[in-house]
mmCIF file as gemmi writes it, N, C-alpha and C atoms, coordinates in Angstrom:
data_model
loop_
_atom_site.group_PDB
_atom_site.id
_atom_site.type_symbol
_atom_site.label_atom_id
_atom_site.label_alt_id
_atom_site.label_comp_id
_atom_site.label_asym_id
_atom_site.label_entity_id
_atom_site.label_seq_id
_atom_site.pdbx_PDB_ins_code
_atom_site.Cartn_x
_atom_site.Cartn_y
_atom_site.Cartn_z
_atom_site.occupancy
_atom_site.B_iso_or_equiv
_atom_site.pdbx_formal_charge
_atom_site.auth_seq_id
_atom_site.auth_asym_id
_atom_site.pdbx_PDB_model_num
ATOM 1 N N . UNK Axp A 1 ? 0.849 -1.157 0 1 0 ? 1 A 1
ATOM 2 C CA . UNK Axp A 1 ? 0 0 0 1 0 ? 1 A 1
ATOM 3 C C . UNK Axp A 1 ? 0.895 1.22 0 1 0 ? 1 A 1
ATOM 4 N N . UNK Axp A 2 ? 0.579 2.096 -0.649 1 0 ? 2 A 1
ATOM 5 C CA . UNK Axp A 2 ? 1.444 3.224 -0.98 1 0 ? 2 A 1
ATOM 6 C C . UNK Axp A 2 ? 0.747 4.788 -1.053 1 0 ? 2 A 1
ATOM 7 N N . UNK Axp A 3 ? 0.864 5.523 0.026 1 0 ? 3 A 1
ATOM 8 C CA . UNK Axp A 3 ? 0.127 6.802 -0.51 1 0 ? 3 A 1
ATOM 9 C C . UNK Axp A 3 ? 0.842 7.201 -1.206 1 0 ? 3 A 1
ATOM 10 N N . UNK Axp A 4 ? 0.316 8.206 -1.939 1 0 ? 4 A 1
ATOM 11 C CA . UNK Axp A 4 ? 0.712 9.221 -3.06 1 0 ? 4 A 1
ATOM 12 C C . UNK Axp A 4 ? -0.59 10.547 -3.404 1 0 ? 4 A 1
ATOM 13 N N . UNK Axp A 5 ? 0.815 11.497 -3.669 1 0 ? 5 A 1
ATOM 14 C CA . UNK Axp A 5 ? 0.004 13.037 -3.497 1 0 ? 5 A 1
ATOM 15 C C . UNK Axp A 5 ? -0.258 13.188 -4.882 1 0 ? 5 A 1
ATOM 16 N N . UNK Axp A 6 ? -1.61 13.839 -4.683 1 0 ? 6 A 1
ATOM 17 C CA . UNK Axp A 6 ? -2.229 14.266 -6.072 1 0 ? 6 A 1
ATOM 18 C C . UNK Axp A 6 ? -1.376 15.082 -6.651 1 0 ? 6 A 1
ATOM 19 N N . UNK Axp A 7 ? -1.643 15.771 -7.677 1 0 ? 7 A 1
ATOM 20 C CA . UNK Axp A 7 ? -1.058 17.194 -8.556 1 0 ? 7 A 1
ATOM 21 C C . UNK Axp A 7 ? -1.67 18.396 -6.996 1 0 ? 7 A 1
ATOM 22 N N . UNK Axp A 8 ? -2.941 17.97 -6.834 1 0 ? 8 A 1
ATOM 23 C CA . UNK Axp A 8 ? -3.434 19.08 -6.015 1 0 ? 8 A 1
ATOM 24 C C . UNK Axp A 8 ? -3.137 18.757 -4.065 1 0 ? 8 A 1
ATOM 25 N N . UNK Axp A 9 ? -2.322 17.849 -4.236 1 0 ? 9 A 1
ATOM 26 C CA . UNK Axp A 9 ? -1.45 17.955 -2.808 1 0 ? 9 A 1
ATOM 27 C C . UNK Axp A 9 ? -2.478 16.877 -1.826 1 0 ? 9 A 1
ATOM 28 N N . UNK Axp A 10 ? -3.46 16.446 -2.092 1 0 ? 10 A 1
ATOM 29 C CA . UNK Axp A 10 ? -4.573 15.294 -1.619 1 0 ? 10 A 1
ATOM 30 C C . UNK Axp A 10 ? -3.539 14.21 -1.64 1 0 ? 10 A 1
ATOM 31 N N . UNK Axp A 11 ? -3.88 12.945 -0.684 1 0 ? 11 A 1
ATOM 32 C CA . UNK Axp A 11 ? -3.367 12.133 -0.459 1 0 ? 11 A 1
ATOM 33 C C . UNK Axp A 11 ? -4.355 10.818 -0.933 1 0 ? 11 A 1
ATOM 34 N N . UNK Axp A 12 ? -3.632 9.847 -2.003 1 0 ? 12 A 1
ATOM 35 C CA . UNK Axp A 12 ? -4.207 9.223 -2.627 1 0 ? 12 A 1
ATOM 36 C C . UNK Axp A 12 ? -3.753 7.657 -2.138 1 0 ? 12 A 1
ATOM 37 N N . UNK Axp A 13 ? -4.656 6.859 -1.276 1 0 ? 13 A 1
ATOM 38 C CA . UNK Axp A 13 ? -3.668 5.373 -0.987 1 0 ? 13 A 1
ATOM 39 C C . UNK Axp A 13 ? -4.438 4.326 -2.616 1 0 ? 13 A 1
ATOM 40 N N . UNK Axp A 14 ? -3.16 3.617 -2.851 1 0 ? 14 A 1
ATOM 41 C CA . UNK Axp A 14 ? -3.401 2.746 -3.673 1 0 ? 14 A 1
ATOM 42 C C . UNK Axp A 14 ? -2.687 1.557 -3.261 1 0 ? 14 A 1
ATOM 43 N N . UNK Axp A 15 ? -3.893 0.258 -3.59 1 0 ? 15 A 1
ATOM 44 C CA . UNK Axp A 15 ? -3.051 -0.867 -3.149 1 0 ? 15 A 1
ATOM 45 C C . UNK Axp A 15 ? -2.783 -1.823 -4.442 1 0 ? 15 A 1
ATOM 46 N N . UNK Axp A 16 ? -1.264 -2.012 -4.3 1 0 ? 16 A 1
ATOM 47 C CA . UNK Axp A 16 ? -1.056 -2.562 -5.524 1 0 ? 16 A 1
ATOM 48 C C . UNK Axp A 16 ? -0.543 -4.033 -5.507 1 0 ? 16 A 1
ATOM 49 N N . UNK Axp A 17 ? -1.128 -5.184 -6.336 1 0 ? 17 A 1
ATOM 50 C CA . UNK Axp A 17 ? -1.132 -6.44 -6.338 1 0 ? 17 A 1
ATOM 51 C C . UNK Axp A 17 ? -0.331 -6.741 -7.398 1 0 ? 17 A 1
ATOM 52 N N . UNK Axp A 18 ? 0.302 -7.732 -6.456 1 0 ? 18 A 1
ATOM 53 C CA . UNK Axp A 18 ? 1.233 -8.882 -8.028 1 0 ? 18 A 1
ATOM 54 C C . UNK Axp A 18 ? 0.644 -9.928 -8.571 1 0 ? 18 A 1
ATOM 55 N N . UNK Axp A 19 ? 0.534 -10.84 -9.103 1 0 ? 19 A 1
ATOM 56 C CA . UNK Axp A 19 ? -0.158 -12.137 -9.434 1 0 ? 19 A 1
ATOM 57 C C . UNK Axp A 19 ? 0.643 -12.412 -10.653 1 0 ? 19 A 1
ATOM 58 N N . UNK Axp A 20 ? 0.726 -13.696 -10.373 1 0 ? 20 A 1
ATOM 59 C CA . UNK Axp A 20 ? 2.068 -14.187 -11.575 1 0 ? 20 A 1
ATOM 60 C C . UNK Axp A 20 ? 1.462 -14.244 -12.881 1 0 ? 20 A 1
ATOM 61 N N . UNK Axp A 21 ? 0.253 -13.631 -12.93 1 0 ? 21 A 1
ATOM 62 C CA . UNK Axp A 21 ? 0.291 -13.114 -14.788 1 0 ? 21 A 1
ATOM 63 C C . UNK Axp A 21 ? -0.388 -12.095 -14.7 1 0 ? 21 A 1
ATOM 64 N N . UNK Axp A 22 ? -0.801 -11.183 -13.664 1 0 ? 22 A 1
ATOM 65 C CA . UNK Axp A 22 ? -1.082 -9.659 -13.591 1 0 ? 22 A 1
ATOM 66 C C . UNK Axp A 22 ? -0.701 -8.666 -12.185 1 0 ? 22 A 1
ATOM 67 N N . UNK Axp A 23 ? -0.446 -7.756 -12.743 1 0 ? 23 A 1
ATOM 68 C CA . UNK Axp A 23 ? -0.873 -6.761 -11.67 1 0 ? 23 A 1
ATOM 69 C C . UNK Axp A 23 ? -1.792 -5.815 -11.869 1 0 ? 23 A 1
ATOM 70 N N . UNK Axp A 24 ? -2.02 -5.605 -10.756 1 0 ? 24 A 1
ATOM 71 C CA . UNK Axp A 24 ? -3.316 -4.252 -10.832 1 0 ? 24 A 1
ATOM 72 C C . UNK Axp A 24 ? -2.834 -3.249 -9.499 1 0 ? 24 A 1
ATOM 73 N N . UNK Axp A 25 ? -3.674 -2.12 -9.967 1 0 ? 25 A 1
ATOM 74 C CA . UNK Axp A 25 ? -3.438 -0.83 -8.977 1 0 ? 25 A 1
ATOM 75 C C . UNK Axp A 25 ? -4.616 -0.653 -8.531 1 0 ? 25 A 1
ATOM 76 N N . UNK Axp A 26 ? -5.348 -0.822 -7.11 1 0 ? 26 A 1
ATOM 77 C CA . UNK Axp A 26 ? -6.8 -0.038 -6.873 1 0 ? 26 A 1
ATOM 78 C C . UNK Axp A 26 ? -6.6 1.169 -5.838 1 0 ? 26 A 1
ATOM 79 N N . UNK Axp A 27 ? -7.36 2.162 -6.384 1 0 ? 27 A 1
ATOM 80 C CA . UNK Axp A 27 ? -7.223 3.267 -5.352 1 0 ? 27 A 1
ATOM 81 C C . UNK Axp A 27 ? -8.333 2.964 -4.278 1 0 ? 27 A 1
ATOM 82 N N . UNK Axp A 28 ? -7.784 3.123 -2.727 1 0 ? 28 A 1
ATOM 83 C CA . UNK Axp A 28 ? -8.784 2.832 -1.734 1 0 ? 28 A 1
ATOM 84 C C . UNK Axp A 28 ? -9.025 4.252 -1.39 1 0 ? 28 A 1
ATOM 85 N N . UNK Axp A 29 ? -10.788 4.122 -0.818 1 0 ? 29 A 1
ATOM 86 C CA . UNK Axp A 29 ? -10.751 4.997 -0.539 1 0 ? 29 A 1
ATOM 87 C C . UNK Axp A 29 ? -11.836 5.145 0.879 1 0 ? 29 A 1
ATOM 88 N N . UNK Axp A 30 ? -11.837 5.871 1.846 1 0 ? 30 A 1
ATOM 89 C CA . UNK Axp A 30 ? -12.542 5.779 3.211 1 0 ? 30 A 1
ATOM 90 C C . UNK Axp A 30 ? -14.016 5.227 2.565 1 0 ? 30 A 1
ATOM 91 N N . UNK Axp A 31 ? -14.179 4.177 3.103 1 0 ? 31 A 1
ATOM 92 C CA . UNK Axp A 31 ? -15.597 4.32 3.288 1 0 ? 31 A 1
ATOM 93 C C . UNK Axp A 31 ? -16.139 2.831 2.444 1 0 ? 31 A 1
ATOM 94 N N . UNK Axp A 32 ? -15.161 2.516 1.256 1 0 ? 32 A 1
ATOM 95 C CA . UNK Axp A 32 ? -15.254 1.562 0.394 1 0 ? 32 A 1
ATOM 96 C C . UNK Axp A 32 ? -14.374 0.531 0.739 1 0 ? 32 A 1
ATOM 97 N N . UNK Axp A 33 ? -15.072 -0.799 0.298 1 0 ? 33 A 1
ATOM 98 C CA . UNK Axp A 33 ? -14.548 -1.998 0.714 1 0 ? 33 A 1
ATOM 99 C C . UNK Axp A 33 ? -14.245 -2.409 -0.454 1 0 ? 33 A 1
ATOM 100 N N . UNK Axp A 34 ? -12.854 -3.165 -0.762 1 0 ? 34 A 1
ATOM 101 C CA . UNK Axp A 34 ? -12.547 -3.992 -1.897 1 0 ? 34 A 1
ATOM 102 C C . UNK Axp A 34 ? -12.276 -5.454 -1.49 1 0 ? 34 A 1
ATOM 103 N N . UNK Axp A 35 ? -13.131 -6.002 -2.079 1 0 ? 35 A 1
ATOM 104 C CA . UNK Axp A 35 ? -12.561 -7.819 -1.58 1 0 ? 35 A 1
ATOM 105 C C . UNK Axp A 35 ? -12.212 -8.487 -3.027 1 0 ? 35 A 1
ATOM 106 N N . UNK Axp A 36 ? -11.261 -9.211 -2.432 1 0 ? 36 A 1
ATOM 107 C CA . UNK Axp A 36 ? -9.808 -9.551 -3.107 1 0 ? 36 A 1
ATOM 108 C C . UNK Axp A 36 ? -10.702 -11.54 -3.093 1 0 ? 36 A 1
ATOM 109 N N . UNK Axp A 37 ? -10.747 -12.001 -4.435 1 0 ? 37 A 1
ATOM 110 C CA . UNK Axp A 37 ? -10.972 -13.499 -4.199 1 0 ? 37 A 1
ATOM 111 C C . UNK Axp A 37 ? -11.383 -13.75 -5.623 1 0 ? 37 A 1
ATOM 112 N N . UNK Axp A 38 ? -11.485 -15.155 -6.202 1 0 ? 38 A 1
ATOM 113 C CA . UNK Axp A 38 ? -11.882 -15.643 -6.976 1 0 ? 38 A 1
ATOM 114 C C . UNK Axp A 38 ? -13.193 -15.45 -8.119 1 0 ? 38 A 1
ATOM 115 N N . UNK Axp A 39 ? -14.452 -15.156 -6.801 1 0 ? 39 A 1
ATOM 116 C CA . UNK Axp A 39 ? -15.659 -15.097 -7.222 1 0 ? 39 A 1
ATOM 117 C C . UNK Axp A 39 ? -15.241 -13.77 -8.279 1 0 ? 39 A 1
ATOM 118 N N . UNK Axp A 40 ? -16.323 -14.069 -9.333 1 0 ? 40 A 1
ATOM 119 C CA . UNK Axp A 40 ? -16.405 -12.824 -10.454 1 0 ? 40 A 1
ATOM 120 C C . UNK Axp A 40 ? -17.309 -11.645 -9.736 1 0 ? 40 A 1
ATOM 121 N N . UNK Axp A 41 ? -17.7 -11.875 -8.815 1 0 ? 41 A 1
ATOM 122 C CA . UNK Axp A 41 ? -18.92 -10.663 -8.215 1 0 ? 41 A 1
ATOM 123 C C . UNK Axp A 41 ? -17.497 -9.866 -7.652 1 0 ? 41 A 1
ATOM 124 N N . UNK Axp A 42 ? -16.583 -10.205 -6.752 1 0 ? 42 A 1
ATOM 125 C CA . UNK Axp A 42 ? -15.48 -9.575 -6.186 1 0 ? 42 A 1
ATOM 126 C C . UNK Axp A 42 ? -14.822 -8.377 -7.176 1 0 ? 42 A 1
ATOM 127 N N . UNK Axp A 43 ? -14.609 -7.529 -6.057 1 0 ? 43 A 1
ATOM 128 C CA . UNK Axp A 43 ? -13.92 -6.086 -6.635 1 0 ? 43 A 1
ATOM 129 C C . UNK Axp A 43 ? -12.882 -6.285 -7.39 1 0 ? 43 A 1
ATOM 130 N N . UNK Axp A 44 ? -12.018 -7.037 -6.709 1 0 ? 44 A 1
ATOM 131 C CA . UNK Axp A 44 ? -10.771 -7.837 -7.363 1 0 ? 44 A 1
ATOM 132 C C . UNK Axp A 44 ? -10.863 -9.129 -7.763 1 0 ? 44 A 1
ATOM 133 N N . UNK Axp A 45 ? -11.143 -9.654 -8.735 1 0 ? 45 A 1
ATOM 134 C CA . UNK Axp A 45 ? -11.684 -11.227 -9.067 1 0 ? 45 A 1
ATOM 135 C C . UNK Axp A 45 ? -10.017 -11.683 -9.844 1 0 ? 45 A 1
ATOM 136 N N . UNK Axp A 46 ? -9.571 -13.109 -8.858 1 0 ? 46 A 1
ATOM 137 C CA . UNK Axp A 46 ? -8.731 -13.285 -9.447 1 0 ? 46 A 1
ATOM 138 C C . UNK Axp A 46 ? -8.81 -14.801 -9.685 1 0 ? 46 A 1
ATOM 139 N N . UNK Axp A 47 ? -8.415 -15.588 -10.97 1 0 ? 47 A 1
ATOM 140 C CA . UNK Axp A 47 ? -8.689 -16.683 -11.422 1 0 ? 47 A 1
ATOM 141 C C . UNK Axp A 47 ? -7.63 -17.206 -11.081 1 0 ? 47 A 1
ATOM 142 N N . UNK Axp A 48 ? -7.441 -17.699 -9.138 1 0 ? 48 A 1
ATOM 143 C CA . UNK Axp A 48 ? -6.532 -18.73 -9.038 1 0 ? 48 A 1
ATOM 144 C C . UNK Axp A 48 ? -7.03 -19.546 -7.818 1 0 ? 48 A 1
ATOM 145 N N . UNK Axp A 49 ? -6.84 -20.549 -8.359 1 0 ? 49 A 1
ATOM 146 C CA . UNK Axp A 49 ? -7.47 -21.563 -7.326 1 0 ? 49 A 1
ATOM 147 C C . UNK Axp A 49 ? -6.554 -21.715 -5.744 1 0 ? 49 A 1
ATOM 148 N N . UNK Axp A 50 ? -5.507 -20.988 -5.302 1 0 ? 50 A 1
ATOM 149 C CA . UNK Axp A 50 ? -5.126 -21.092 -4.28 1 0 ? 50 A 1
ATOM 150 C C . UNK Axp A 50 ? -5.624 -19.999 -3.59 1 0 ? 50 A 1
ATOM 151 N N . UNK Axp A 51 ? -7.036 -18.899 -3.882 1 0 ? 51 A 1
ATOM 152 C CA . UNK Axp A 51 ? -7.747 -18.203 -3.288 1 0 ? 51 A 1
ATOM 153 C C . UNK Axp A 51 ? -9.171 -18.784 -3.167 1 0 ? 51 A 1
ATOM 154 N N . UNK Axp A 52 ? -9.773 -18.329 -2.365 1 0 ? 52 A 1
ATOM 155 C CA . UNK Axp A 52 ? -10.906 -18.52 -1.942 1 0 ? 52 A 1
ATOM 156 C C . UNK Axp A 52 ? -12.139 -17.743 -2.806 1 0 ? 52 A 1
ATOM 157 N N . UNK Axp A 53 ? -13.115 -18.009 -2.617 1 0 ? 53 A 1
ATOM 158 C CA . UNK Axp A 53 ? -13.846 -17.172 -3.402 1 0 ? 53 A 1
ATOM 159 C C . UNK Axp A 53 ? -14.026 -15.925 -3.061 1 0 ? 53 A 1
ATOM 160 N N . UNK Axp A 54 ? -13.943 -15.774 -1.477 1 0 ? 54 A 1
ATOM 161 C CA . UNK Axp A 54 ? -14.303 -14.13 -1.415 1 0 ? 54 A 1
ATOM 162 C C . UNK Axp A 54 ? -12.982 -14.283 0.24 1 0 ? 54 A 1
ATOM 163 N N . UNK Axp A 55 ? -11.72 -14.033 -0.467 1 0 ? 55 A 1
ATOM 164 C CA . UNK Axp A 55 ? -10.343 -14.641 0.592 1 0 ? 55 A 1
ATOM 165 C C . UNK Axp A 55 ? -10.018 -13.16 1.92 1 0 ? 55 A 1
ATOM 166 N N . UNK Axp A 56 ? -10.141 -12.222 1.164 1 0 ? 56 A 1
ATOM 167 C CA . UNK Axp A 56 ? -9.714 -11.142 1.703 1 0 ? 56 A 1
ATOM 168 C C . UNK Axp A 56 ? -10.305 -9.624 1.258 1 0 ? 56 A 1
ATOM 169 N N . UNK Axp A 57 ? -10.808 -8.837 2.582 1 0 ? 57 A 1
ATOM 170 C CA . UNK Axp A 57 ? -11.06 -7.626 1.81 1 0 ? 57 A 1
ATOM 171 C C . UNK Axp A 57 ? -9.864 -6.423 2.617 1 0 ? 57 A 1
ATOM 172 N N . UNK Axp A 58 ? -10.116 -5.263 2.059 1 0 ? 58 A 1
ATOM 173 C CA . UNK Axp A 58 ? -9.204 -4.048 2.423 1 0 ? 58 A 1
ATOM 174 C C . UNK Axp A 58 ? -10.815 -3.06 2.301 1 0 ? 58 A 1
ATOM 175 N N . UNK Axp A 59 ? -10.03 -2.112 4.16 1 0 ? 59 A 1
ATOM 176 C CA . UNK Axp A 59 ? -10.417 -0.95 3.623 1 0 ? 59 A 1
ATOM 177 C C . UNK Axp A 59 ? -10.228 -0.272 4.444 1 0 ? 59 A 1
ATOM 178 N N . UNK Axp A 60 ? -10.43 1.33 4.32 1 0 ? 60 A 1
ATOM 179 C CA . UNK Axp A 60 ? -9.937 2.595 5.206 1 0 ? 60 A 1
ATOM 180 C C . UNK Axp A 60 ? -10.501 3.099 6.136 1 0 ? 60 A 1
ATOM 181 N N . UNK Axp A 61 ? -10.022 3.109 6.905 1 0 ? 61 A 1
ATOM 182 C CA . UNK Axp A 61 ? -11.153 2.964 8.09 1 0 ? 61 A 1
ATOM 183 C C . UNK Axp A 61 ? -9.939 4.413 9.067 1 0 ? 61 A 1
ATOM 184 N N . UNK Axp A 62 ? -10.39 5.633 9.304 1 0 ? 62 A 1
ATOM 185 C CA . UNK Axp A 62 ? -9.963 6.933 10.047 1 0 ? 62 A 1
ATOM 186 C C . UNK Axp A 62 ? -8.608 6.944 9.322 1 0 ? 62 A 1
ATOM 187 N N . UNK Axp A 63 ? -8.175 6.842 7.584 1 0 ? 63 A 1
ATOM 188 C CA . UNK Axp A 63 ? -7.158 7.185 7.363 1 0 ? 63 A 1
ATOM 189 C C . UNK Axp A 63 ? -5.792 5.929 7.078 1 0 ? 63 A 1
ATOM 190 N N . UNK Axp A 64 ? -6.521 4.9 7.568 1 0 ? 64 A 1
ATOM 191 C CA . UNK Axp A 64 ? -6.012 3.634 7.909 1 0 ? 64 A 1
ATOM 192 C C . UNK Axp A 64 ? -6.533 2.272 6.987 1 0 ? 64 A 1
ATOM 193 N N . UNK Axp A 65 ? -5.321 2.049 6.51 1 0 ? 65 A 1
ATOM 194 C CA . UNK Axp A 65 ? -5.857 0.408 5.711 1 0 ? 65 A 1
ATOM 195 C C . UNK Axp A 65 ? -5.783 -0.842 6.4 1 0 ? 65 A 1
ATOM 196 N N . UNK Axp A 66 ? -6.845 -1.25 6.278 1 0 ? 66 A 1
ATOM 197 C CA . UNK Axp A 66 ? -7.113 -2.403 7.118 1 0 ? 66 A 1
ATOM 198 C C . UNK Axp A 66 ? -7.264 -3.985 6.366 1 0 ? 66 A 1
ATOM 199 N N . UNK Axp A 67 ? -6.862 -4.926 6.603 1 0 ? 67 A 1
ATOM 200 C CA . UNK Axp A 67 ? -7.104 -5.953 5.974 1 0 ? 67 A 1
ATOM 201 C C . UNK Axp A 67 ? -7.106 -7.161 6.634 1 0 ? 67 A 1
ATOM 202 N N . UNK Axp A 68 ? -8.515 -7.651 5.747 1 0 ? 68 A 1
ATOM 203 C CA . UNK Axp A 68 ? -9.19 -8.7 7.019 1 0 ? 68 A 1
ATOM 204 C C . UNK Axp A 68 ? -9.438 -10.05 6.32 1 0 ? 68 A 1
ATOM 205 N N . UNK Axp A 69 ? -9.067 -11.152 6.23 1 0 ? 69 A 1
ATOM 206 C CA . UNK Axp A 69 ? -8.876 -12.563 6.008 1 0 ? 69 A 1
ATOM 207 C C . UNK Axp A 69 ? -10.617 -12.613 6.008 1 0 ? 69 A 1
ATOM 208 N N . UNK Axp A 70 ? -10.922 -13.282 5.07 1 0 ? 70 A 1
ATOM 209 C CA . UNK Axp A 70 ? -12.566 -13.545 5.006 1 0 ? 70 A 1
ATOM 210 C C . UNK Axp A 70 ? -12.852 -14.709 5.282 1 0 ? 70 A 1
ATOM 211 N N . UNK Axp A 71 ? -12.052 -15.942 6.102 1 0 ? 71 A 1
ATOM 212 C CA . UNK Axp A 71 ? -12.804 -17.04 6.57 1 0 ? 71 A 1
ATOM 213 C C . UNK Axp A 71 ? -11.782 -17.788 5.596 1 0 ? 71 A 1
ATOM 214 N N . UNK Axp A 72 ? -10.436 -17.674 4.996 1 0 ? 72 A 1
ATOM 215 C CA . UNK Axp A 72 ? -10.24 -18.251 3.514 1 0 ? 72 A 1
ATOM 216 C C . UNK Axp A 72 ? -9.17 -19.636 3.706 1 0 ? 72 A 1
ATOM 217 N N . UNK Axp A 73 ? -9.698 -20.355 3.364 1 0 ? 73 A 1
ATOM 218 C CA . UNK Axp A 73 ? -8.747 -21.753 3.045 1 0 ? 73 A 1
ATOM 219 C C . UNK Axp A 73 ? -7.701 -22.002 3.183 1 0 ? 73 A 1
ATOM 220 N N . UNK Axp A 74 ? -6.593 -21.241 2.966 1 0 ? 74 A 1
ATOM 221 C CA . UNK Axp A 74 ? -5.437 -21.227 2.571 1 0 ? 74 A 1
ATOM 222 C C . UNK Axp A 74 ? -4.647 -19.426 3.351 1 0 ? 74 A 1
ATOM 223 N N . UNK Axp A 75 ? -5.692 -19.001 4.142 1 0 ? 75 A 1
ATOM 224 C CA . UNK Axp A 75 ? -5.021 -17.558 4.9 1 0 ? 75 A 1
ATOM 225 C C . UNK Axp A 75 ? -4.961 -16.598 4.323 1 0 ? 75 A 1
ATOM 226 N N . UNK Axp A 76 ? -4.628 -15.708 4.909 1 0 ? 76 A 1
ATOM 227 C CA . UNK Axp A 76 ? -4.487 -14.409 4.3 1 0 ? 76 A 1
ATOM 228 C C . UNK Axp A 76 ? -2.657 -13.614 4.694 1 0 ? 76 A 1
ATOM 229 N N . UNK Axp A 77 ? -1.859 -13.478 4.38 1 0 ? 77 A 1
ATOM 230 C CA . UNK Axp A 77 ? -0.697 -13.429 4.97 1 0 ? 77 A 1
ATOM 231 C C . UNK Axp A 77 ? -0.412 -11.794 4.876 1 0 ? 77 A 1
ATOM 232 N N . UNK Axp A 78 ? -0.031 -11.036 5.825 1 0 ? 78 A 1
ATOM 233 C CA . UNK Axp A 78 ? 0.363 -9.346 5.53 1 0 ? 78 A 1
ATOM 234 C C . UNK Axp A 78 ? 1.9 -9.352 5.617 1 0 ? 78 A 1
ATOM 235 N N . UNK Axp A 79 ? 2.96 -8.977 5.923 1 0 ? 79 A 1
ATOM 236 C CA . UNK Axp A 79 ? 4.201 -9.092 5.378 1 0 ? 79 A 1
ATOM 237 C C . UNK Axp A 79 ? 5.088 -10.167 5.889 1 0 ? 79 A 1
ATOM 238 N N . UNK Axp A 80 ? 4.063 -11.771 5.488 1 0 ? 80 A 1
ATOM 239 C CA . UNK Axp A 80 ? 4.664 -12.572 5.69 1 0 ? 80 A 1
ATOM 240 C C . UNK Axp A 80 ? 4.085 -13.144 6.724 1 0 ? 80 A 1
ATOM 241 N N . UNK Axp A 81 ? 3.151 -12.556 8.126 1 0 ? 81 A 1
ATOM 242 C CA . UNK Axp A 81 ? 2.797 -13.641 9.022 1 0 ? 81 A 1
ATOM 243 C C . UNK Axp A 81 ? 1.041 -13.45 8.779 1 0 ? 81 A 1
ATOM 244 N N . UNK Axp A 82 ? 0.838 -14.786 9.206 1 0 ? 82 A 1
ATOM 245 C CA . UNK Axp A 82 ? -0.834 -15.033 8.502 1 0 ? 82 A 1
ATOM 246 C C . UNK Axp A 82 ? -1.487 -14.03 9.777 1 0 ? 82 A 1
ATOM 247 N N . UNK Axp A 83 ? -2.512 -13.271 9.321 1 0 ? 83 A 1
ATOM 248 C CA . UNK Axp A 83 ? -3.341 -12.696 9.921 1 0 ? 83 A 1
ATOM 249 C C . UNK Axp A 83 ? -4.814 -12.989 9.686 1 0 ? 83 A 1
ATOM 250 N N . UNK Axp A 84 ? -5.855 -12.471 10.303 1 0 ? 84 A 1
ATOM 251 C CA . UNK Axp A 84 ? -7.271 -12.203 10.824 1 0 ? 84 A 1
ATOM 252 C C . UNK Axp A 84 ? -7.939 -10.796 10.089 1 0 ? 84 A 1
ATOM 253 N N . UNK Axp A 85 ? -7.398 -9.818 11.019 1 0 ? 85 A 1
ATOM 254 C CA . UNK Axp A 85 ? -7.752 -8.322 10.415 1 0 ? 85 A 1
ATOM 255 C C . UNK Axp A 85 ? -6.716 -7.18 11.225 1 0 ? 85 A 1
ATOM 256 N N . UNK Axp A 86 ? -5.867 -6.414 10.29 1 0 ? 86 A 1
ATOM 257 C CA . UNK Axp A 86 ? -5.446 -5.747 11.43 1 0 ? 86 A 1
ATOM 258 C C . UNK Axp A 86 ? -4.459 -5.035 10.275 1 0 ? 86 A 1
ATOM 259 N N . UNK Axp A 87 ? -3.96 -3.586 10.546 1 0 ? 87 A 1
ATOM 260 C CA . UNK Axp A 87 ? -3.966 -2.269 9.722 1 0 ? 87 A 1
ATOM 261 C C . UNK Axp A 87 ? -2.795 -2.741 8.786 1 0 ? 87 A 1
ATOM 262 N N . UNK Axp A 88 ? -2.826 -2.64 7.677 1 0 ? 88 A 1
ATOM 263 C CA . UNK Axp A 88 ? -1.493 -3.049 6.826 1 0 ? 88 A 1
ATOM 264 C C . UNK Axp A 88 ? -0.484 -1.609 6.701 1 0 ? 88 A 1
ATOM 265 N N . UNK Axp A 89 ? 0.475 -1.773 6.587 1 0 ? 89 A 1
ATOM 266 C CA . UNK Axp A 89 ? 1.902 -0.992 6.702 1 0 ? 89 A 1
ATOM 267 C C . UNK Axp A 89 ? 2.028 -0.402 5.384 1 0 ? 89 A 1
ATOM 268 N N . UNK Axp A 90 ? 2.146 0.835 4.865 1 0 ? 90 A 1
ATOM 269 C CA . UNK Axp A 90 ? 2.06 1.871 3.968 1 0 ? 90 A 1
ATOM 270 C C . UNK Axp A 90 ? 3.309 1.988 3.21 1 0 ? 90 A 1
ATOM 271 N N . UNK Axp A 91 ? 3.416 1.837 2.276 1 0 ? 91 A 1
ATOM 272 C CA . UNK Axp A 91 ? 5.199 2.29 1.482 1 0 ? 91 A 1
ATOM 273 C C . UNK Axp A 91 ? 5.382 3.829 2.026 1 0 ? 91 A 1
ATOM 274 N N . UNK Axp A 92 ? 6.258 4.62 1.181 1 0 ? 92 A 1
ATOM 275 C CA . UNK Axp A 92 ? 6.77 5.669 0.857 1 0 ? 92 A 1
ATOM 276 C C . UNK Axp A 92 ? 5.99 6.548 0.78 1 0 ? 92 A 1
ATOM 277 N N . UNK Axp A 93 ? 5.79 8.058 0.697 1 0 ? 93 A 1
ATOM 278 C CA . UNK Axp A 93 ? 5.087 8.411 -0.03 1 0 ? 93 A 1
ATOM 279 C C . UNK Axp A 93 ? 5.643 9.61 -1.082 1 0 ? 93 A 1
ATOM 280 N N . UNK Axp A 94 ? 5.154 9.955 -2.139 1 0 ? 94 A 1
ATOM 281 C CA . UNK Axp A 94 ? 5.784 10.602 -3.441 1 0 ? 94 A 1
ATOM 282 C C . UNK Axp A 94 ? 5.052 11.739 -3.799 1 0 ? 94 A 1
């Protein structure tokens, strides 16, 4: 997760995913939930069977990204140790 400043000095968090034949960029934003999983209804729908259908969501909660394991098969891991729900750690900002 990485904030970054607009042209107009606003602070923009985007969370950005690898997947060994894509990446994507989503901008989060207070108030909106993105869940990360298999199912095609999901914000992030990703076609790999070592996710769950609906594995993990993110969202901003007072400024803060949060990310919460949805019940999923196989875990949800934040920099490396498996977690539940609890605030993910921000890059740089530019």
């Amino acid at each position: 997760m990485r904030e970054v400043r607009d042209a107009d000095g606003g602070a923009r968090i985007s969370l950005l995913l690898y997947h060994s034949q894509s990446t994507r960029v989503v901008t989060l934003e207070e108030g909106r939930v993105v869940v990360l999983g298999r199912d095609p209804s999901a914000e992030l729908p990703f076609a790999d069977d070592g996710l769950s259908r609906r594995h993990a969501r993110f969202e901003v909660v007072a400024g803060e990204v949060w990310v919460e394991d949805l019940g999923s098969t196989n875990g949800t891991k934040l920099n490396g140790q498996r977690i539940d729900s609890r605030p993910g750690r921000r890059g740089p900002t530019r």
